[in-house]
N, C-alpha and C positions, 0 to 999 in steps of 0.2 A: 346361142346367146344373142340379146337382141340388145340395141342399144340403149335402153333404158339399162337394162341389168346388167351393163357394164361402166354405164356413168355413177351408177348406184356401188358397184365394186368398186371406182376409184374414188370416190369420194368416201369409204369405209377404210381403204386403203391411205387414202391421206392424211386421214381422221387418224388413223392406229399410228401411223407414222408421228403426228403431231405428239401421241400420246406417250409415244415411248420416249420420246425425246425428253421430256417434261417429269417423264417418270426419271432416267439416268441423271436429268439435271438435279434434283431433288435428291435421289439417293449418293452424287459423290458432295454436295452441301451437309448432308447425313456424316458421311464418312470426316469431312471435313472439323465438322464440329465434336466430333468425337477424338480428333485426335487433338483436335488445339485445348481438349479438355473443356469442355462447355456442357457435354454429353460424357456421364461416365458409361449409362447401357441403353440399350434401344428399348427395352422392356420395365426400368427401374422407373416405379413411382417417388414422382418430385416430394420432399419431407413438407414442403408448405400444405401439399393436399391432403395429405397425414393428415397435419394438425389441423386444417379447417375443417376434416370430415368428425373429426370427436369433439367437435365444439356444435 
């Protein structure tokens, strides 16, 4: 492995690091707002879009 193709691996590697973090932050925000009641399902369409889409 040459130095290119390991500066390319750490920065792929940093990159997925950044990613996952941002992904956990977001999913316990998720978690968060589902239990304070804000969010009753992660799947349930909102009733306002309901109603805009038959109008």
């Amino acid at each position: 492995m040459d130095f290119t193709q390991k500066m390319r691996l750490r920065g792929k590697a940093e990159e997925d690091l950044y990613f996952a973090q941002q992904d956990s932050e977001l999913i316990e925000a998720l978690h968060e707002m589902q239990k304070s009641g804000e969010i009753d399902s992660w799947h349930k369409i909102p009733k306002h879009s309901d109603e805009q889409n038959k109008q």
